[in-house]
N, C-alpha and C positions, 0 to 999 in steps of 0.2 A: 792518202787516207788520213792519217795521224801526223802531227809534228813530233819528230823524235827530238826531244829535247832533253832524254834521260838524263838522271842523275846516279844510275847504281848502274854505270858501266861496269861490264865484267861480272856481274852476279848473274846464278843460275836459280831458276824458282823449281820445286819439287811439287807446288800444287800451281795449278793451271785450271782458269776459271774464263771461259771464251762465251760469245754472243756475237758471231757471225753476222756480219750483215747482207744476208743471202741474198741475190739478184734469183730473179722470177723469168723463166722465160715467156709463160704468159701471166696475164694480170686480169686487175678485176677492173670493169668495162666502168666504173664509180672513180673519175678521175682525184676525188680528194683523198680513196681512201687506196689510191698507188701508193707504194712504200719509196720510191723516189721522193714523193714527196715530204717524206719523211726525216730522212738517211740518204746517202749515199750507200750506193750496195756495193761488192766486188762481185768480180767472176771467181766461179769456183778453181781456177787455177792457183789465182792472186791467191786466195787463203791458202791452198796448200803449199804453196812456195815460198809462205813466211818463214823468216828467221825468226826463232823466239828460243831465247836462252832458257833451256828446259836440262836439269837436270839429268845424271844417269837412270834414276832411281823419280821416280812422278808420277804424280796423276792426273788427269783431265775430266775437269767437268766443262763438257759442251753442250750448250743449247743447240736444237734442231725444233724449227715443225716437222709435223707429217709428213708433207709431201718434198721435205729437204734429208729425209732419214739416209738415205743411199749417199748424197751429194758428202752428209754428216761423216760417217761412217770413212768416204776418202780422205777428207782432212783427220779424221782420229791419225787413221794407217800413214799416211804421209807426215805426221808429224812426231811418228814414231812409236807408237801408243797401240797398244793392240783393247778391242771392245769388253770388256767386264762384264757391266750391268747397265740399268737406266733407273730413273725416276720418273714419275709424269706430275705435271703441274696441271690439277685442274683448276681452269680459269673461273671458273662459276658461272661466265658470261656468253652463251653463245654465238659463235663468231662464222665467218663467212667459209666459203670452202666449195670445190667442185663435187668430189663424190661425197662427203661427208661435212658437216656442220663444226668444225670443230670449235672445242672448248678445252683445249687439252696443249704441253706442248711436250717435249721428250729433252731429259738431262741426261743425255748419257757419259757413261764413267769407261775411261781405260786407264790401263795402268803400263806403265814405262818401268823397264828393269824390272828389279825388284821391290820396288815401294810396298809394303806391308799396306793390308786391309787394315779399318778399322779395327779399332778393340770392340768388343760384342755390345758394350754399355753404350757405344759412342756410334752405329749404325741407327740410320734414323728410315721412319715410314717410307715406302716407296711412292707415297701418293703425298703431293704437297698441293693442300688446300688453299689457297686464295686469291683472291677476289685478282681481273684484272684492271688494272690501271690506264693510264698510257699508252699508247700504241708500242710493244717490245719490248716497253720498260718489265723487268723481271722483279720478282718477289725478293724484297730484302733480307728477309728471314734466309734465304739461300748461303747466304755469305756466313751466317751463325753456325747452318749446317755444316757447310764445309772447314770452317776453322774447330766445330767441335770433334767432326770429322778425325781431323789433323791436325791437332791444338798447336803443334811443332812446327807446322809448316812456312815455308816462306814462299808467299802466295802472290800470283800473279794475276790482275785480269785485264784480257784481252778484249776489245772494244767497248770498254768501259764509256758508259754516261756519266757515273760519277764516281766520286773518290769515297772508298773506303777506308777509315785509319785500319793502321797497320798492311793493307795493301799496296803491292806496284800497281800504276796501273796504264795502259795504254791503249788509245782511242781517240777519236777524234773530236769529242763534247767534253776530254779531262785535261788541268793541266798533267805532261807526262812524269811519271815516275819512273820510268824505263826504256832504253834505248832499243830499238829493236833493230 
């Protein structure tokens, strides 16, 4: 998937910020708008059988669609994280879907050990409005929430597209900032 070419061997991250690149067992019958042709996906095994230097004490924020919430939910618990809460992003855009049309996707949050909740000033709406882009590509504004979230935090994200300062990051579109 990624070249591990870390440079902060031996560091443990306390917040943890993922975007799965979920494989589909069925798809949509619109060859250019398969997610292969996108990304490479893994099986859901591969993700939960990541090594990822996670703290005693952390939190996860993981992207899920809908119809990945169950698949989601394994990788929380396998990667040691018991389920909190969520967020929903809505896209603005309506988008394709078997039972439903979705326009939506799900952040959900666990927490590891005892990593403390936010402070009350610093918990933000559960609804995050905008607009989407890119096929996957996530709302920037996310990375603000989570560091105001956890202003302390030393933050890690998992299949990163792009680099954020101040973040490790590792994926297969970044150079890496962590060994996994």
């Amino acid at each position: 998937m990624a070249r591990n070419t870390g440079v902060l061997q031996g560091m443990t991250y306390d917040v943890i910020y993922a975007d799965p690149p979920w494989r589909y067992d069925s798809g949509t019958t619109t060859p250019k708008r398969q997610i292969e042709k996108h990304y490479p996906t893994m099986e859901l095994n591969d993700i939960k059988e990541l090594e990822i230097p996670i703290a005693n004490n952390a939190v996860l924020f993981l992207w899920t669609p809908a119809p990945k919430l169950q698949e989601a939910l394994e990788v929380l618990n396998s990667w040691g994280f018991n389920y909190r809460s969520c967020a929903v992003w809505d896209k603005e855009n309506l988008g394709m879907g078997h039972w439903f049309r979705i326009q939506h996707e799900l952040l959900l949050v666990g927490r590891k050990g005892s990593m403390p909740v936010p402070t009350p000033s610093a918990r933000p709406r559960s609804v995050i409005r905008q607009k989407r882009t890119k096929h996957s590509e996530k709302p920037p504004i996310v990375h603000q929430i989570i560091e105001a979230m956890y202003p302390e935090g030393r933050y890690l994200e998992l299949f990163a597209r792009k680099e954020y300062p101040g973040w490790a990051t590792w994926g297969n579109e970044v150079q890496q900032t962590c060994l996994l």
